[in-house]
TIDO-355405 format. One record per atom (N, C-alpha, C): residue in three letters; x, y, z. Coordinates in steps of 0.02 Angstrom, whole numbers, plus 50000, padded with zeros to 5 digits. Example, Ala and Ser with C-alpha at 12.3 -4.5 7.8 and 13.67 -1.06 7.14 Angstrom:
# residues 2
ala506604971650390 ala506154977550390 ala506604983550390 ser506424988850354 ser506844994750357 ser506455000250394 
END
This chain:
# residues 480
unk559095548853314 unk558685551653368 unk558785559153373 unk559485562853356 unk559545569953394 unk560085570053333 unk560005575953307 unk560815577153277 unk561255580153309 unk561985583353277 unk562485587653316 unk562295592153327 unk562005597953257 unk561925602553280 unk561535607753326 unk561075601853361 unk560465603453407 unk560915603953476 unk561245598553451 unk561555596153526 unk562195599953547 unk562555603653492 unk562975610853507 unk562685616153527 unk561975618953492 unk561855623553526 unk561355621153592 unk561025617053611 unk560815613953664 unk561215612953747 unk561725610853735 unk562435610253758 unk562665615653787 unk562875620853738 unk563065625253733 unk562655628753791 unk561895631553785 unk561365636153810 unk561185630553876 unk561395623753884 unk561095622353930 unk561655622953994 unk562205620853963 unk562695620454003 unk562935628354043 unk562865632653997 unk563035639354028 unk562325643354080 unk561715639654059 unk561085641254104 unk560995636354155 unk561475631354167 unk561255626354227 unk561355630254307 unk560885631254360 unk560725632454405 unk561125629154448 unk561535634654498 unk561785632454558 unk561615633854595 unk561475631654659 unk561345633854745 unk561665635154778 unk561935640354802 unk562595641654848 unk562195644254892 unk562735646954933 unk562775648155000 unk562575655755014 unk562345659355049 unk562175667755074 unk562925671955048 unk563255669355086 unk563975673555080 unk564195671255009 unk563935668954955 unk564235666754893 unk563845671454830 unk563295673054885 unk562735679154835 unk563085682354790 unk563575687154797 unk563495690954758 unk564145690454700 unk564415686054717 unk564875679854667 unk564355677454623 unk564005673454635 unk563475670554588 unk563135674254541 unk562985679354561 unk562575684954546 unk562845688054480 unk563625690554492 unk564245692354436 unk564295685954373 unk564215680854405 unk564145672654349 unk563525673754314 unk563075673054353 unk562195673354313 unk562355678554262 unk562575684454281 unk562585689654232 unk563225687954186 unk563505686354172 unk564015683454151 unk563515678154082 unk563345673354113 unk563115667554094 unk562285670254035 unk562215676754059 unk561565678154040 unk561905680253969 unk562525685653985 unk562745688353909 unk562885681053854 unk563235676953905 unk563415671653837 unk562785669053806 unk562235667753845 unk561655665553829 unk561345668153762 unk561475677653771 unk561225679853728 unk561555677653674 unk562235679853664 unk562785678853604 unk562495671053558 unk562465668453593 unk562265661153593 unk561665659853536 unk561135663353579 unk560435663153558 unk560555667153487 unk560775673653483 unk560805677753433 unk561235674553378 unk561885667553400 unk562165663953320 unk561525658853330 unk561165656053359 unk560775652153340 unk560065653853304 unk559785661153321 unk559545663853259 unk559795666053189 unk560355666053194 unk560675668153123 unk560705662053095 unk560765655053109 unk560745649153093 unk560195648053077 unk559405649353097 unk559015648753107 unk558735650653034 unk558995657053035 unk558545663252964 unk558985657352910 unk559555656552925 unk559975653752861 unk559775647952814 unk559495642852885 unk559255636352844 unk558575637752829 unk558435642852864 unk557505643752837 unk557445648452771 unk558115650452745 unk557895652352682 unk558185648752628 unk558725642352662 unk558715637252590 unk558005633252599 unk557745633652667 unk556935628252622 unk556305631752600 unk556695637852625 unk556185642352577 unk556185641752494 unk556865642852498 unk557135642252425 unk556865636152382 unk556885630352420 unk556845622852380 unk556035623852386 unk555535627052433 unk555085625452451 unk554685630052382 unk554945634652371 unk554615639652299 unk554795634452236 unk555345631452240 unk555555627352187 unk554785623052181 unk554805617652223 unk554335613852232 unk553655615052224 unk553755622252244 unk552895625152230 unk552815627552143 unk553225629952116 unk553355631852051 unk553155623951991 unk553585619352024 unk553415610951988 unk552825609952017 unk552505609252068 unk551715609352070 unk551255612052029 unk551485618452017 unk550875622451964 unk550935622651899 unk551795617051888 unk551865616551814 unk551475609651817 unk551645605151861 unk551155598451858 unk550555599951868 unk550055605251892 unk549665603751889 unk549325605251812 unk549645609851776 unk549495612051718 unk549465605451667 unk550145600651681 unk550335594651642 unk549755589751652 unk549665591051721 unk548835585651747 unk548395586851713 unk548115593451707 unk547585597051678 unk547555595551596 unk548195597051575 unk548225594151505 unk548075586951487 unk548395581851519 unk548165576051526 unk547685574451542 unk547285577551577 unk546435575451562 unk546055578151526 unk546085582251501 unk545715587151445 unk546145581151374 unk546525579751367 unk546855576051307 unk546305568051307 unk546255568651386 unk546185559651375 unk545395561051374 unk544855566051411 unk544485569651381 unk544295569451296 unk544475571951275 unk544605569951187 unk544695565351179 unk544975558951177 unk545165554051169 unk544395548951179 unk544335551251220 unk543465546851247 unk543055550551213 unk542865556751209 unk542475561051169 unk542475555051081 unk543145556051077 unk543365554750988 unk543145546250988 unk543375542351035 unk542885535651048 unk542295535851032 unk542055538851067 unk541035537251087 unk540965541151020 unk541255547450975 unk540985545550928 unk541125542850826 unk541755537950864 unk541865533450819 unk541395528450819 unk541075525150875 unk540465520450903 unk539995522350867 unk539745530050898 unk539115532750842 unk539165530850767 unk539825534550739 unk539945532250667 unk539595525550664 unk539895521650673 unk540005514350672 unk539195511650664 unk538775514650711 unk538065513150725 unk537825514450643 unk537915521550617 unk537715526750584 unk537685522850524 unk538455521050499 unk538615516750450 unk538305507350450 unk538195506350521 unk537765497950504 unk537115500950487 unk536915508350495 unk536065508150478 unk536085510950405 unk536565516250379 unk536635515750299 unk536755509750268 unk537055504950283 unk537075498650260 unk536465494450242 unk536115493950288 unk535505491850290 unk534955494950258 unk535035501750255 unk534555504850206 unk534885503850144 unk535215503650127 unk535535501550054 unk535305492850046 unk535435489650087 unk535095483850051 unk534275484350056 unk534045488450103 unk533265487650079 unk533205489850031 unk533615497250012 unk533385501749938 unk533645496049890 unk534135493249880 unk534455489749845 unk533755482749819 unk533425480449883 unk532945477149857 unk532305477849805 unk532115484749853 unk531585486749794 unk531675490449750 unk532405493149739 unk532635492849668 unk532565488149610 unk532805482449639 unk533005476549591 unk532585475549539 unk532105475749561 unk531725473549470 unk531705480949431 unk531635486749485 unk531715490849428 unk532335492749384 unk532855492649420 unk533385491949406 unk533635485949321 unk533025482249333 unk533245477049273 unk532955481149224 unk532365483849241 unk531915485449183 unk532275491049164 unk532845496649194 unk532845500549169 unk533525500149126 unk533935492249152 unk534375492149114 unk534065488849046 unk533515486349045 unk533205483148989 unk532975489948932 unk532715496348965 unk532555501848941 unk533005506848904 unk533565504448907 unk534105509448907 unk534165513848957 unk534135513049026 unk534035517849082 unk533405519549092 unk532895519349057 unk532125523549053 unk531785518549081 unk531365521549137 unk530785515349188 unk530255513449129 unk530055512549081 unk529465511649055 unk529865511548974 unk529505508248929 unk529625508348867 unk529005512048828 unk529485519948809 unk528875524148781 unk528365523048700 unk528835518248678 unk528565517948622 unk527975513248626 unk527885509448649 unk527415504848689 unk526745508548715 unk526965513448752 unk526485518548771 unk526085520648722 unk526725523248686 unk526305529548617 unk525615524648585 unk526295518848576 unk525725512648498 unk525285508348534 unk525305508548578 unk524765503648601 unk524255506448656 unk524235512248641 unk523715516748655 unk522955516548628 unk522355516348648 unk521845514848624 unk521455520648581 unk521745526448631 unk521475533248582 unk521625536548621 unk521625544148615 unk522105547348637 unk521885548748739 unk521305546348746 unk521165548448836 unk521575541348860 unk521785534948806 unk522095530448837 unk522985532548827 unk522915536648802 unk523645539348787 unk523935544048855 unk523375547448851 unk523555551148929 unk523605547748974 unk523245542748999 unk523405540749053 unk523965535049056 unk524175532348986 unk524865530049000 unk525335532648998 unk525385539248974 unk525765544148995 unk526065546849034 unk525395547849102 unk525425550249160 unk525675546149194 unk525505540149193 unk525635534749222 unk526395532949215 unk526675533049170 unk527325531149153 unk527785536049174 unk527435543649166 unk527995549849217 unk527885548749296 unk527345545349316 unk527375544149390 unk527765538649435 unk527935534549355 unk528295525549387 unk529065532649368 unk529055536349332 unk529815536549311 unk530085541349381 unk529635546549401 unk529655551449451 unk529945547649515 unk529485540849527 unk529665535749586 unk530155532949588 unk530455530049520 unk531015527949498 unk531555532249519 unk531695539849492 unk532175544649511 unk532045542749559 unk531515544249618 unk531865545249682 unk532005540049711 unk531795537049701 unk532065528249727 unk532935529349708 unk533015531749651 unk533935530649631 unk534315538049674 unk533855542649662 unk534265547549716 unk534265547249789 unk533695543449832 unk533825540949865 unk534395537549896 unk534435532649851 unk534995524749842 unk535625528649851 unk535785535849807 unk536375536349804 unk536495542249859 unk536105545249875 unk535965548349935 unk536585544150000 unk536155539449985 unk536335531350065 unk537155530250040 unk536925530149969 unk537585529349972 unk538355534449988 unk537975540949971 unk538585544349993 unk538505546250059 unk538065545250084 unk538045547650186 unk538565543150205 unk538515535450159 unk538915528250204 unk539595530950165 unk539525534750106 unk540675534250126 unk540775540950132 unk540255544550174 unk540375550750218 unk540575549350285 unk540155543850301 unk540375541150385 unk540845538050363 unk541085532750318 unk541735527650342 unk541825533250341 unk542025538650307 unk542935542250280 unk542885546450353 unk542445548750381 unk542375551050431 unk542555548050500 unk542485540850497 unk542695535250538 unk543435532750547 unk543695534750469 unk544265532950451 unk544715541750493 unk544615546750488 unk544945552350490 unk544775552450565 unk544315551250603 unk544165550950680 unk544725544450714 unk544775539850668 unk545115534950691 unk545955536550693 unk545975540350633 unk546705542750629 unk546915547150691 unk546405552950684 unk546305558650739 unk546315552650812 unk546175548150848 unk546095545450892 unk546735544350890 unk547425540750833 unk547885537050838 unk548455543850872 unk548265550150841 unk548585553950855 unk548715559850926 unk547895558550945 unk548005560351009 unk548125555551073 unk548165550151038 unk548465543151095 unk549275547551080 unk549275545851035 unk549935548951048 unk550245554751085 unk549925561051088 unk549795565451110 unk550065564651184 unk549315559751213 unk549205558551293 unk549955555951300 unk550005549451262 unk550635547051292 unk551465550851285 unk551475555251248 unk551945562851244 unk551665565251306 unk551185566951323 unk551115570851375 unk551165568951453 unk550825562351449 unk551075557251493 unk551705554951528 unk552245554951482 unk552865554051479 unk552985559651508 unk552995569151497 unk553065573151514 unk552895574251587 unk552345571651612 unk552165572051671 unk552475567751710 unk552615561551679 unk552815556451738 unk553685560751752 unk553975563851703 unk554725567451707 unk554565573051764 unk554185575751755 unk553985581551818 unk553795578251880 unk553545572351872 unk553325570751948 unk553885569251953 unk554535566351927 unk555125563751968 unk555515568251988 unk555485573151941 unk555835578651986 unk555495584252025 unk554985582152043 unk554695584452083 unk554665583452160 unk554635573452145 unk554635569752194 unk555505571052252 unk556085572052185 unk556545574252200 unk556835579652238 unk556295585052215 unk556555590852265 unk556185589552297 unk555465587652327 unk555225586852384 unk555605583252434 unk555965576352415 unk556545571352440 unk557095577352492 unk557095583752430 unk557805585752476 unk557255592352516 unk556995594252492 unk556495596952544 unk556335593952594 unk555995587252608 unk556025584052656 unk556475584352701 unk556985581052663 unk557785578952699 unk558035586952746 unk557875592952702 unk558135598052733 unk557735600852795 unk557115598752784 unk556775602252846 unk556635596852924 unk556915590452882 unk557015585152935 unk557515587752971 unk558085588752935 unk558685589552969 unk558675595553017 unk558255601652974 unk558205607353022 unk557925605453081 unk557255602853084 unk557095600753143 unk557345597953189 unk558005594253161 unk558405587453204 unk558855592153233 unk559185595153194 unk559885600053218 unk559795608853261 unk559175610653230 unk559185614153244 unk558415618453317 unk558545619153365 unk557805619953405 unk557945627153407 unk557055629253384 unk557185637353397 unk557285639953466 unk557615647253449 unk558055648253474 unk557675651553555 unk556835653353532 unk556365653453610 unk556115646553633 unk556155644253600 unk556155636453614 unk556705634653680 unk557095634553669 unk557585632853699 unk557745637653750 unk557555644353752 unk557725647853803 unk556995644353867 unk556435643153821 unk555925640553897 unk556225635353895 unk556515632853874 unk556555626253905 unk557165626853953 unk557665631453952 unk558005632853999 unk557635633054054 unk557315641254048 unk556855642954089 unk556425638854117 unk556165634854095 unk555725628654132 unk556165624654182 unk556855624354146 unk557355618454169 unk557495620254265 unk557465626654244 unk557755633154303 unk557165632154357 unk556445634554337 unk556095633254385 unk555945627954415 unk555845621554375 unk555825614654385 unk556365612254450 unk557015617354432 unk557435613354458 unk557435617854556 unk557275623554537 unk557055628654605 unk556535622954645 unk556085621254596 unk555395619554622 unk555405614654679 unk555735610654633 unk556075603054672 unk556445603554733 unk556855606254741 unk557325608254769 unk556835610854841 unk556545615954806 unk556055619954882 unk555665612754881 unk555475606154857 unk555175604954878 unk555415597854915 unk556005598054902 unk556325592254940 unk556475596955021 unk556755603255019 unk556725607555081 unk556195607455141 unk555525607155092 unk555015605055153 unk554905600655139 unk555005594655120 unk555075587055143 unk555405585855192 unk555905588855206 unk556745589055252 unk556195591155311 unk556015597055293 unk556045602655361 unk555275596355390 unk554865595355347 unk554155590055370 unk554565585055416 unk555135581455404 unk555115575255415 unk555455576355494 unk555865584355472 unk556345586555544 unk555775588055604 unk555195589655592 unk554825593055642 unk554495587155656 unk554325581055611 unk554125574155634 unk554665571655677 unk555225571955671 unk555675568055700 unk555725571155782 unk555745581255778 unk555735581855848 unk554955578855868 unk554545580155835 unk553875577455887 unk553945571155915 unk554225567655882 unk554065561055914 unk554605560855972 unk555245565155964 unk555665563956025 unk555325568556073 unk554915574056058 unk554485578056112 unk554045571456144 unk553865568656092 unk553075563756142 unk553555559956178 unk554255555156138 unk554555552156182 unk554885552656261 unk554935560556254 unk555265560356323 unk554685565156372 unk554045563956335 unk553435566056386 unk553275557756424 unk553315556456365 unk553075545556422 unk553745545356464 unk554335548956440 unk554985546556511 unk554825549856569 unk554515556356545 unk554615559356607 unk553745557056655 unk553165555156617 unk552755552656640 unk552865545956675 unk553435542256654 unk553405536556702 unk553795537756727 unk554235543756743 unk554835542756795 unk554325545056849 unk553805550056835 unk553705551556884 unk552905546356920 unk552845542756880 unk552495537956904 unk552995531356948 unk553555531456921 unk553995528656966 unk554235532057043 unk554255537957024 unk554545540457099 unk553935539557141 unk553385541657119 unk552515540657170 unk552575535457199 unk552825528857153 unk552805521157187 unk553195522657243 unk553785525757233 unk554515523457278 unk554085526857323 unk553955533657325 unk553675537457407 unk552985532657447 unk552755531157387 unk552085528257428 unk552365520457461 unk552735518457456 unk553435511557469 unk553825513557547 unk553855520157516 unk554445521257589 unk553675522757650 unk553415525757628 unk552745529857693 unk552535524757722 unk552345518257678 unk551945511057711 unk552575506657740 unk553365509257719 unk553835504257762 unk553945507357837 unk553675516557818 unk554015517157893 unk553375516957913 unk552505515757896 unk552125514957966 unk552145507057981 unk552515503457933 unk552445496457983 unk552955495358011 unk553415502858019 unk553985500558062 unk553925502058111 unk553335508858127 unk553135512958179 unk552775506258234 unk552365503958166 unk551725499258215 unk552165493358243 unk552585491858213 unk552965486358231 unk553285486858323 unk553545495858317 unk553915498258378 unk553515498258435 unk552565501058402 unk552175499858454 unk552035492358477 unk552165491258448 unk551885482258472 unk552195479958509 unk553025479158504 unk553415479158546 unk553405480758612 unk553515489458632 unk553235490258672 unk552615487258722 unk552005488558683 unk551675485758716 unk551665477058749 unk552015475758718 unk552365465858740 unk552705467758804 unk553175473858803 unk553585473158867 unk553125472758919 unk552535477358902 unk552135478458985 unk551685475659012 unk551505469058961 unk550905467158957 unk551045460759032 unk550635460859083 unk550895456859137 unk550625450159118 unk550335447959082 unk550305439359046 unk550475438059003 unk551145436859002 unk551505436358893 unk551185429258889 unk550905425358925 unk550835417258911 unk550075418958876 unk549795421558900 unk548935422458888 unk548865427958827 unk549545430958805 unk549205435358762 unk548935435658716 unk548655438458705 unk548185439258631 unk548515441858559 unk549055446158582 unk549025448758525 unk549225446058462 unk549145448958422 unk549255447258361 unk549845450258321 unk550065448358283 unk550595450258234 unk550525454758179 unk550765460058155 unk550525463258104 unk550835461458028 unk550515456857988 unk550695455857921 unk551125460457887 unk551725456357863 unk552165460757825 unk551965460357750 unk551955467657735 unk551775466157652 unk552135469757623 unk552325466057555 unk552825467157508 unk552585473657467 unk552995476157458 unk552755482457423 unk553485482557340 unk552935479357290 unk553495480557233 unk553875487557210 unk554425485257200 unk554885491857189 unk554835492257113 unk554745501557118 unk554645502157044 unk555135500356994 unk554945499656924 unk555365497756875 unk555605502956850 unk556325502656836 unk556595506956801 unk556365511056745 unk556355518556761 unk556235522756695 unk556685520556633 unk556305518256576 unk556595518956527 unk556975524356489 unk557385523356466 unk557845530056411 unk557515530656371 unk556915535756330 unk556895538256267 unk557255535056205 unk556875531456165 unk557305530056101 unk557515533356052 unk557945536256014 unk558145542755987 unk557615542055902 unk557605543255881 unk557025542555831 unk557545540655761 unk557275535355731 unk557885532655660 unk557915537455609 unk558485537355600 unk558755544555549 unk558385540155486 unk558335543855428 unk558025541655365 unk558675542155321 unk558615534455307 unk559145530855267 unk559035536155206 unk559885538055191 unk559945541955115 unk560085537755051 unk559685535254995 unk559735531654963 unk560375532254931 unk560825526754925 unk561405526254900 unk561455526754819 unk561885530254791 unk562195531754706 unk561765524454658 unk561915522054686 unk561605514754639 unk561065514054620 unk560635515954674 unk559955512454677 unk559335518954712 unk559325525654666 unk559035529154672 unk558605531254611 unk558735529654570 unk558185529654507 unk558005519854509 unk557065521654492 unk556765513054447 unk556785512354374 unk556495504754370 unk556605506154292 unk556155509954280 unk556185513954209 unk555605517854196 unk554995514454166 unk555055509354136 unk554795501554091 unk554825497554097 unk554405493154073 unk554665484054054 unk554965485154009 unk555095478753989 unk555485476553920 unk556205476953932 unk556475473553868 unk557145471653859 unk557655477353847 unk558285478753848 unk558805483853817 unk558975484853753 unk558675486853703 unk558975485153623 unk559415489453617 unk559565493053647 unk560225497653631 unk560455500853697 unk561085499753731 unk561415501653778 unk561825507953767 unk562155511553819 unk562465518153820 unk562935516053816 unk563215520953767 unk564135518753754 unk564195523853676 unk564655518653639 unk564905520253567 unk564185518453524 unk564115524453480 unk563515520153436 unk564115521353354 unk563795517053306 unk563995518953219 unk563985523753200 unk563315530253224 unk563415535453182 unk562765534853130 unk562755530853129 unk561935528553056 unk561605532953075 unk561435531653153 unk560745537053172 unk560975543553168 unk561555546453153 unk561625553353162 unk562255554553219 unk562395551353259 unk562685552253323 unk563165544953338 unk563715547753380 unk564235541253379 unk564225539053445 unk563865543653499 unk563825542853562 unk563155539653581 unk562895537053595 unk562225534353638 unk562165534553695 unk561905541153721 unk561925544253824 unk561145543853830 unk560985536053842 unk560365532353841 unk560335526453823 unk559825524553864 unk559625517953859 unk559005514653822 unk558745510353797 unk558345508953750 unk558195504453760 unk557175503853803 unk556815498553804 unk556475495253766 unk556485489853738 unk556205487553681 unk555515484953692 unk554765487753687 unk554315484453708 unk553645488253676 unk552995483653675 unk552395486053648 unk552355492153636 unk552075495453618 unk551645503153599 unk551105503453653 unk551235508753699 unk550635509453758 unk550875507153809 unk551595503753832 unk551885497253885 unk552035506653931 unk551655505254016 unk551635512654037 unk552385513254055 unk552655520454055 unk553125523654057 unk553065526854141 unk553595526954211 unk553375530054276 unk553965534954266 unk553775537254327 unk554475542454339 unk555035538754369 unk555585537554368 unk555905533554396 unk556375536954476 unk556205542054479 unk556175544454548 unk555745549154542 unk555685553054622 unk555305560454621 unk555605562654601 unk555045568754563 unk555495574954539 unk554695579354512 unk555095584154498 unk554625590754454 unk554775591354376 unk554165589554346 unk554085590154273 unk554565595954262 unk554985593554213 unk555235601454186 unk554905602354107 unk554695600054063 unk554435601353996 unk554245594453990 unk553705594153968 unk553105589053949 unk552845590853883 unk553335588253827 unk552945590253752 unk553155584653703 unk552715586353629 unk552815582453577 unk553435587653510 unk553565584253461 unk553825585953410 unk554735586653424 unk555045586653363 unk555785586753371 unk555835579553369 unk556645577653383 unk556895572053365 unk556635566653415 unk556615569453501 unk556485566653558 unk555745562853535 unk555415566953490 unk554465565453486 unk553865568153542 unk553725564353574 unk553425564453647 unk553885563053677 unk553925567053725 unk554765566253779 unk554435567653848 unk554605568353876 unk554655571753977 unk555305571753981 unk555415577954035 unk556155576654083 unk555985580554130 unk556405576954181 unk555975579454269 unk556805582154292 unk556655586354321 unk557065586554379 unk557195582754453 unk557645582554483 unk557765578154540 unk558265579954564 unk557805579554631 unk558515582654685 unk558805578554733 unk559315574554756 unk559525568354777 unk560055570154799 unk560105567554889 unk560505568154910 unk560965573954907 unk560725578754902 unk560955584354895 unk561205587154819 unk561035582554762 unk561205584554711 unk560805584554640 unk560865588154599 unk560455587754555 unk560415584454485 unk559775579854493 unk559805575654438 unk559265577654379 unk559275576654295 unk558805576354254 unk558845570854215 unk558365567954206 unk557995561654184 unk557515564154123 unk557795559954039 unk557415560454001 unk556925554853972 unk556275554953952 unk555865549653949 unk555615552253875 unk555825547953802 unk555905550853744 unk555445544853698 unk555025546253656 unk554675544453596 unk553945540053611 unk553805543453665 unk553175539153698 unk552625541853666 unk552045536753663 unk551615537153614 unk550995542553634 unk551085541953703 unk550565549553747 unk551105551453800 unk550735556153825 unk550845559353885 unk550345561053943 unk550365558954013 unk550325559354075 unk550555563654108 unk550945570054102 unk550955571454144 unk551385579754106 unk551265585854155 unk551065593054124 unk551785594954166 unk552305600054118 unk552765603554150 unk552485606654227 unk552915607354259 unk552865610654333 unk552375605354384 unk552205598254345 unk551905594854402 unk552545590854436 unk552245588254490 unk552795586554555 unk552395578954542 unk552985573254519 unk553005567354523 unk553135561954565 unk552915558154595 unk553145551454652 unk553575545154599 unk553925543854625 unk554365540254602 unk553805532154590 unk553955531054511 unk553305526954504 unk552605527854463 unk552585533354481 unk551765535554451 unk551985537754369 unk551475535354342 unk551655534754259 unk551385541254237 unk551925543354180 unk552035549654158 unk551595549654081 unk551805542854049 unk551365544453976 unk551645536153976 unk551695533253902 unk551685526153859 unk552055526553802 unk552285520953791 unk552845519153767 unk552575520353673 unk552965521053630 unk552875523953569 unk553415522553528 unk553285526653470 unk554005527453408 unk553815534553367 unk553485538853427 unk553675545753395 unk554195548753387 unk554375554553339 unk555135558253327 unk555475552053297 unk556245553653281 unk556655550253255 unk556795542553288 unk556325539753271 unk556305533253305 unk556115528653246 unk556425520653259 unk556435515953207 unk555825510653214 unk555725511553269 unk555225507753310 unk555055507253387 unk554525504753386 unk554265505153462 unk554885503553540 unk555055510553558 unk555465509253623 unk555375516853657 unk555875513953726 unk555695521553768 unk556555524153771 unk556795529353751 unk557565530653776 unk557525535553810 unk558055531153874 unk557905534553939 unk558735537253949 unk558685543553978 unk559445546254006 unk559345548154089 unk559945548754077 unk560175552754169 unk560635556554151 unk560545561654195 unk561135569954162 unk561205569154239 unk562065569754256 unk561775575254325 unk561935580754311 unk561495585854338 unk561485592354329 unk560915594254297 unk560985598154242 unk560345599454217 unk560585596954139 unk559995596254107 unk559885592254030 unk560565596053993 unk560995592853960 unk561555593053908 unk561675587453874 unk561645587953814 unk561715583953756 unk562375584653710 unk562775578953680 unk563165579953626 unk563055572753604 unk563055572853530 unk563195567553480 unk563665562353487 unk564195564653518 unk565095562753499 unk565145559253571 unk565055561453633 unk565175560453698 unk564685563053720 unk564805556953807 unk564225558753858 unk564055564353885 unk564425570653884 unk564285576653917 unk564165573853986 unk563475577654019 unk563365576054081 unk562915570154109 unk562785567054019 unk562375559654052 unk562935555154099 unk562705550654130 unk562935544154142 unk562405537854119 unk562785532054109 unk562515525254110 unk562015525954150 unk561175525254143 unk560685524454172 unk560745517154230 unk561135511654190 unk561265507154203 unk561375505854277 unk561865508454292 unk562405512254339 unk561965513654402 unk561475515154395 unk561135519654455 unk560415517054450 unk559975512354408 unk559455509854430 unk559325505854481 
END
């Protein structure tokens, strides 16, 4: 997943740039550290460019190699088709031959046919088409002499060419075999050729294939071990603001929830003091109607003493009426403090799926003996959330991580980073502000990954990595 040497100078630049919050009166202490912390930074940055130029001019080096066997293979390619070129050329026209020679053949047995009888006659002649003495003596007189004459130089004239012909055919046909025969040889020899040359090429592609192997291997490794060296300073720098961001923004969460909390004890003790004083109204308007029916009561009395017929009187009695006594003002309820999520159970999972690899001791195979992460084993695309709030600190692809996120988080007064590593997209852009839950990107096997999973860490503090030991991760385990 990560090699050492990323994770020394990573370590190194992260651990000496991690952000503290102190106090007013601690200003200018801090201030002497930052500057402090800034020089090591540099020192830092400046051996990690010298590291930087170093391995980038051995793959420079292997990389000219490699380019040098390219342009000798391609030359070896080039030869090999221009050879095998010839080779097909020297085919198609051994074929021709071949044609060339079944049609001299054939003209030789036609010439050969209408040779034949002359051919007898002239072996009957001693070679000569006509028997001249025959001519001479059995001539009728001499105008029959001429014209067997003529006649006999015209069968002999036809004759020649009929035989120069014949032998004509015949030497075109062992012009083509021998020609067939020396094309055929010529064919045996540039098979040979190709396959000399063939052989030559397949030796260059292997060592070709070879230094590409360690070309590969070297610029893998650079990538694994080594992050440039502005690379890593934004990502500080991101780490820094991310972690400001959060922070101010858990502050006015605080200060939101404090000015909610007095309002509601403002409204609360506006209804106390609204019903106290709807209570005291009852009590006065209670006492005013007890003392006029105490008044009317006194008059009534009176008037009984003087009345000179108490047997006949009339009067009447004045109804006593109850007058309910108000109910007690209630006390204001103090408003519920907001539960601080406890160490355990402040990060979710970030995924489904199973654990294929837990935090602890790893072999070393992958590069690293430590494993400060956890490893969900599940589909390609299975969504990835934030597993608390926090503020994007770097949202990117490439390097060992692949597609990664890591957020900042500020909890309970302290500061947490959370990495979300080899996911197949991304959801969500450095400097955005996350809800615990809401999905960031999907699960993958980008970067140094064997297969489809998500490896998830917890740093407290800000992001630090080593191979060997946990640095500032803990067991994710621990705290989901």
């Amino acid at each position: 997943m990560k090699k050492t040497f990323a994770s020394l100078i990573v370590s190194a630049l992260i651990l000496s740039s991690t952000p503290h919050f102190v106090a007013a009166d601690d200003l200018s202490e801090q201030k002497a550290k930052n500057e402090q912390k800034q020089q090591e930074n540099a020192n830092t940055q400046k051996n990690l460019e010298s590291s930087v130029n170093q391995e980038g001019q051995k793959i420079s080096k292997t990389q000219q190699e490699v380019n040098r066997l390219d342009e000798a293979l391609n030359e070896k390619i080039f030869a090999v088709e221009t050879k095998d070129r010839q080779i097909k050329a020297t085919e198609a026209e051994i074929v021709e031959l071949g044609k060339q020679i079944k049609k001299y053949k054939a003209k030789l047995k036609r010439q050969e046919k209408l040779l034949g009888d002359r051919l007898r006659v002239m072996q009957e002649n001693d070679g000569n088409s006509i028997k001249w003495e025959e001519v001479i003596f059995g001539s009728k007189d001499v105008g029959d002499l001429v014209s067997r004459v003529l006649a006999g130089k015209s069968i002999s004239q036809q004759d020649d060419k009929m035989i120069t012909d014949y032998q004509n055919t015949q030497k075109k046909l062992a012009a083509a075999q021998q020609e067939l025969k020396d094309k055929k040889a010529k064919l045996v020899t540039e098979k040979q050729e190709l396959k000399r040359q063939q052989a030559e090429l397949e030796q260059q592609l292997k060592e070709r294939n070879k230094r590409l192997k360690e070309l590969r291997k070297q610029k893998k490794k650079f990538e694994t071990q080594l992050m440039d060296a502005k690379e890593v300073q934004q990502i500080l720098i991101a780490q820094e603001q991310a972690i400001a961001a959060e922070k101010a923004a858990r502050e006015r969460e605080a200060r939101i929830e404090k000015e909610r909390q007095a309002q509601a004890a403002r409204e609360a003790k506006a209804r106390a003091e609204a019903q106290a004083a709807q209570a005291a109204a009852a009590q006065k308007a209670a006492a005013e109607q007890q003392a006029a029916e105490a008044a009317a009561a006194k008059a009534a009395a009176q008037a009984e003493q003087k009345s000179s017929a108490p047997a006949t009187s009339t009067k009447q009695s004045t109804p006593y009426v109850t007058v309910p006594k108000a109910a007690p003002t209630p006390e204001p309820e103090p408003a519920a403090p907001t539960p601080a999520p406890s160490s355990s159970s402040m990060f979710i999972h970030p995924t489904s799926g199973s654990i294929t690899q837990g935090y602890g001791s790893a072999s070393g195979s992958n590069g690293y003996s430590f494993h400060n992460g956890i490893d969900f084993g599940a589909p390609v695309g299975t969504p990835i959330v934030a597993a608390a709030t926090g503020t994007v600190i770097t949202a990117s692809s490439g390097g060992p991580y692949g597609n990664h996120v890591m957020i900042a988080h500020q909890l309970n007064g302290k500061t947490y980073t959370t990495v979300y590593a080899h996911m197949s997209s991304l959801n969500a852009h450095a400097g955005q502000r996350v809800s615990q839950g809401q999905q960031i990107g999907a699960l993958g096997s980008t970067g140094n990954s064997t297969g489809p999973h998500l490896h998830f860490e917890i740093h407290v503090g800000g992001y630090s990595y080593s191979a060997s030991g946990p640095a500032n991760s803990v067991n994710p385990m621990s705290m989901l």
